[in-house]
C-alpha positions as CSV (number, residue, x, y, z in Angstrom):
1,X,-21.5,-18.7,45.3
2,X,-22.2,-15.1,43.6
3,X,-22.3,-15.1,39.9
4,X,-19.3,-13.1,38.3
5,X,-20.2,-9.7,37.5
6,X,-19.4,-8.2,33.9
7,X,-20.2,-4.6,32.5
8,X,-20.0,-3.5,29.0
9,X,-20.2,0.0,27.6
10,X,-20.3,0.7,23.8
11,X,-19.0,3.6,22.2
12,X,-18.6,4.7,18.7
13,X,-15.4,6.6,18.4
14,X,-16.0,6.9,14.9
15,X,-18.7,6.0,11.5
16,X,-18.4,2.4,11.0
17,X,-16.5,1.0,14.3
18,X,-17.7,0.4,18.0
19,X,-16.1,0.1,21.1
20,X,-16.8,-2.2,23.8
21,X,-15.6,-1.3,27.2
22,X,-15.5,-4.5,29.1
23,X,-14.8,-4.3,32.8
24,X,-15.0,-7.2,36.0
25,X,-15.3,-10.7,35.0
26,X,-15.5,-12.4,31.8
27,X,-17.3,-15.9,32.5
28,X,-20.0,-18.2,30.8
29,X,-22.5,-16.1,33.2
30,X,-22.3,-12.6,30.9
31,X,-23.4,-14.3,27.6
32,X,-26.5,-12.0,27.7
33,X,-24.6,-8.7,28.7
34,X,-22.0,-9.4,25.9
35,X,-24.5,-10.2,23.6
36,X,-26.2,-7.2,24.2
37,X,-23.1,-5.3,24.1
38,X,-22.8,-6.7,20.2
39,X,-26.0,-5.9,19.4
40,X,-25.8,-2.0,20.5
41,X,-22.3,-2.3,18.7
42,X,-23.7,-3.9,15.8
43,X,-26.3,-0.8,14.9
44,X,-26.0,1.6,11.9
45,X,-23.7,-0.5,9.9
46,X,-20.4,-1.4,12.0
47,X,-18.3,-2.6,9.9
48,X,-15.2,-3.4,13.0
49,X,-15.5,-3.8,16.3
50,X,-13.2,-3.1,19.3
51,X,-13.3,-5.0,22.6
52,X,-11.4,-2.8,24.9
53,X,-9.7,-5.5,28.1
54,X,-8.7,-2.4,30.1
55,X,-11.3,-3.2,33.0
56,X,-10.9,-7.1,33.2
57,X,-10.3,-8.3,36.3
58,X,-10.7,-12.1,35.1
59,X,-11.5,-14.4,32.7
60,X,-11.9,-17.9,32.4
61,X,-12.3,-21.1,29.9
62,X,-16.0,-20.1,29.7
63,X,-15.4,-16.5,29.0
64,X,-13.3,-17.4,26.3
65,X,-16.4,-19.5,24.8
66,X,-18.2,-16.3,25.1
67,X,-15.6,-14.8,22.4
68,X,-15.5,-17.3,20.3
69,X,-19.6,-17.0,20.2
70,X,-18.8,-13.2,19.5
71,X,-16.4,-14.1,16.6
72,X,-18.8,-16.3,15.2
73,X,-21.5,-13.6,15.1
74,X,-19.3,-10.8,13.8
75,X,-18.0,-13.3,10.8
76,X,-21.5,-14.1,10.1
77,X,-22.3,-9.8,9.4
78,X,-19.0,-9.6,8.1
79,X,-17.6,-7.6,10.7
80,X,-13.9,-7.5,12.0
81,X,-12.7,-7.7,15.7
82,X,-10.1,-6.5,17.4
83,X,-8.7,-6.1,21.1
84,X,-6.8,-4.0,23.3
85,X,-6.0,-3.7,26.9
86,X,-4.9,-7.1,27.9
87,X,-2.5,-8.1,30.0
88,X,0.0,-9.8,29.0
89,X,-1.3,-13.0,30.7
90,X,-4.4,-12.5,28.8
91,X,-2.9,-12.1,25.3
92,X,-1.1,-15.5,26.2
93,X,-3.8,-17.1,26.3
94,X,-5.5,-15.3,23.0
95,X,-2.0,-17.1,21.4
96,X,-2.5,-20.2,23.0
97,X,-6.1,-20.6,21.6
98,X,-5.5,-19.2,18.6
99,X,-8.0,-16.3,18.8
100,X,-5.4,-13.9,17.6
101,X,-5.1,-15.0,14.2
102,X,-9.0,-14.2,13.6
103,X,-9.5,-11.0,16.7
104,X,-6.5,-8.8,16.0
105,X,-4.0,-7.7,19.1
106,X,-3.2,-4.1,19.4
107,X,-1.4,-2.4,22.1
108,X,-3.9,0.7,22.1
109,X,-7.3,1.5,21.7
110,X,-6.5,4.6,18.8
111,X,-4.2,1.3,17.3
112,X,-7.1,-0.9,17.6
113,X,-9.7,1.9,16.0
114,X,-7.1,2.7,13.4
115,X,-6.4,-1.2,12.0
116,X,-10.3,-1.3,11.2
């Protein structure tokens, strides 16, 4: 069985806040490319940091545990998250687990850059 595939740009679309452009599949398997993501987000004093769902194809029970790693990271340097692009499926499940009362929804990326 092929491992899931995930790819993760980061941006800074302004001083103080990153982007991360996540695309394919969102599984236990991209711990180190989301990690890696957060720690090219993370440089030069990010203070909020968005995770942009526009190019997820999937995500599972796993990939959730990947976020909530993420979370836990970002609280510890004081850092806010928020999301965007996500399907409504997708931001069912963010209410269903709760992760929207800590990782704010937003309906845009310039919403999501302009809440943090």
């Amino acid at each position: 069985m092929p491992t899931p595939v995930a790819t993760m740009w980061v941006r800074h679309p302004r001083p103080q806040v990153a982007v991360i452009d996540i695309g394919g599949e969102v599984t236990s398997h991209c711990e180190q490319v989301l990690m890696g993501a957060y720690e090219d987000a993370s440089t030069a004093g990010t203070k909020g940091i968005v995770l942009n769902f526009d190019g997820l194809d999937y995500m599972n029970s796993g990939g959730i545990g990947m976020l909530v790693t993420l979370l836990v990271r970002a609280n510890r340097n004081k850092q806010k998250l928020a999301a965007c692009g996500l399907t409504p499926h997708y931001r069912q499940i963010f209410e269903l687990t709760r992760l929207d009362e800590a990782i704010t929804l937003h309906d845009d990326e310039t919403a999501a850059v302009a809440a943090l």
